[in-house]
N, C-alpha and C positions, 0 to 999 in steps of 0.2 A: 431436549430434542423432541421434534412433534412424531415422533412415530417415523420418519421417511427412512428409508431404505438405501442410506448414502453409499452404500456396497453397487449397488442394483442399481443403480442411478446414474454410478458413473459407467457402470460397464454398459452402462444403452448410451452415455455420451460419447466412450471410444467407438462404438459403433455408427452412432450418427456423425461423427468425422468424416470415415471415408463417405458416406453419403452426402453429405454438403461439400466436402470438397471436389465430390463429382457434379454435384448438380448446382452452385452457386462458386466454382473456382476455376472448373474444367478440368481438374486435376493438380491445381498450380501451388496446392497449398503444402509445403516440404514436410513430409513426416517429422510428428513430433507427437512427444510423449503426453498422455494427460492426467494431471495427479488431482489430489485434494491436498490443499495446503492448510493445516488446522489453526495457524497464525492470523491466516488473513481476515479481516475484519470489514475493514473498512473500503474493501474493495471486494468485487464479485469473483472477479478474475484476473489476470497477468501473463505477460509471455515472459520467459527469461530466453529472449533472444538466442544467447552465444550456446545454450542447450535445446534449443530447441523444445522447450515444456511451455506447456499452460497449463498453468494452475489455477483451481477455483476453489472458492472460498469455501473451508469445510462449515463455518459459521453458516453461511445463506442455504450449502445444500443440506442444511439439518434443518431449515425453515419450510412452515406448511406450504407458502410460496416455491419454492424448491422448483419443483417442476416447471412450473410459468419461464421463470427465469434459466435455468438451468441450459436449455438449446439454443437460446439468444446469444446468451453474454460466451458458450462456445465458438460461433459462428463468428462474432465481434473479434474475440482472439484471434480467430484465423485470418482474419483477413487484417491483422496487425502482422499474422507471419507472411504474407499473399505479397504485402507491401515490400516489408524487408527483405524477402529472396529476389524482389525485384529490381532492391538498393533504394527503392522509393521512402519517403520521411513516412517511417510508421508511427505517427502520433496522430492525434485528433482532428486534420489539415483539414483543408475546406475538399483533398483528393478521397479523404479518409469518408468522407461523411455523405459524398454524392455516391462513392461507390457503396456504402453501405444501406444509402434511399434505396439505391438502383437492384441489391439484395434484399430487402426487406429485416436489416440485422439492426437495432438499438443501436443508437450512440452513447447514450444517457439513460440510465433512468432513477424512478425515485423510489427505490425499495428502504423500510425501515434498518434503521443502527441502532446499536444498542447506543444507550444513553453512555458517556462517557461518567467516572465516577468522580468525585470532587475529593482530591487531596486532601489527608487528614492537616497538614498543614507545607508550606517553602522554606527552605533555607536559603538564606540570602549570604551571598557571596560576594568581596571587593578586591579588585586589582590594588598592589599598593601603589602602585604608579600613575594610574590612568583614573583611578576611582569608579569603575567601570563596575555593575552592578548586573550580577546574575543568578537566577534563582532555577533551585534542585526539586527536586521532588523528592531524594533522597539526600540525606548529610553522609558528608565524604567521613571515612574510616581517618582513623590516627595515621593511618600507614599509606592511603591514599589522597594523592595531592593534584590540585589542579591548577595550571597556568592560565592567566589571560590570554587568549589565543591572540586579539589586536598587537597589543606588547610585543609577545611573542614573534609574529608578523615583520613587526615595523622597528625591532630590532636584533632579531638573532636569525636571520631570514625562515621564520617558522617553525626553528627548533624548541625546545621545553627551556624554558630559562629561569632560573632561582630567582632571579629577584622580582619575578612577576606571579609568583604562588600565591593563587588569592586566598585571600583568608576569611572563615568564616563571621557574618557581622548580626544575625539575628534571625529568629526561629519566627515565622508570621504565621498564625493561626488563622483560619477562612472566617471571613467574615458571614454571617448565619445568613442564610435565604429572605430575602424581605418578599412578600407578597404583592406585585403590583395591583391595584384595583382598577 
């Protein structure tokens, strides 16, 4: 963590809510709750609709960035919940992105990720019916079983079916880093 004050941060973002959603909503944006979610990663932020929350990434507001970001990617959320109380598609529509020029709120932007880390190695798994090949990042337990889900599918209409428990076929170790020059 760089020093930010992710306490203090948030409680000036629930405060900058009712002020954006006065002065960039007219009021229109439904009470909702705003948390810090210490899972997210790979996103800044998020509404969970049917509760009414946004959540922001506790990852980015531990970042010296923090601040920069942290009033945008709020205002971005609200006007994803602005949409939905309105029944309007709150996704990234071509409605989503004129009304956010027309606020001055981010659609996008290119803040760093942490680097993702490279699996010590896959477990490869095969359908015995289908031959169908899929790889774990974890090997399954003695006691835990998995079915070909296609199989599955296309003949027990989707349920777990014995004769499609795949089995395991080979442990692949990553192949080392080459250096491009």
């Amino acid at each position: 963590m760089h020093g930010v004050d992710v306490a203090g941060l948030l409680a000036e973002l629930r405060g900058h809510f009712g002020r954006a959603n006065a002065s960039k909503f007219d009021g229109g944006v439904p009470q909702a709750t705003v948390v810090v979610n210490p899972r997210l990663r790979a996103l800044v932020g998020r509404v969970v609709f049917a509760e009414r929350r946004i959540e922001l990434s506790g990852y980015h507001l531990a970042q010296e960035y923090a601040r920069h970001v942290a009033f945008k990617t709020l205002e971005h959320e609200m006007l994803h919940l602005w949409l939905d109380a309105r029944g309007l598609p709150s996704g990234h529509t071509s409605l989503f992105k004129e009304m956010a020029r027309d606020r001055a709120i981010p659609v996008w932007h290119a803040l760093p990720y942490p680097k993702n880390q490279f699996r010590p190695r896959t477990h490869v798994y095969e359908c015995p019916a289908c031959e169908r090949r899929v790889e774990r990042a974890r090997r399954l337990s003695l006691t835990q079983r998995s079915a070909c889900g296609a199989c599955c599918r296309l003949h027990n209409g989707g349920r777990f079916d014995e004769r499609f428990v795949m089995r395991w076929v080979e442990t692949v170790e990553p192949l080392p880093l080459r250096r491009v020059a």
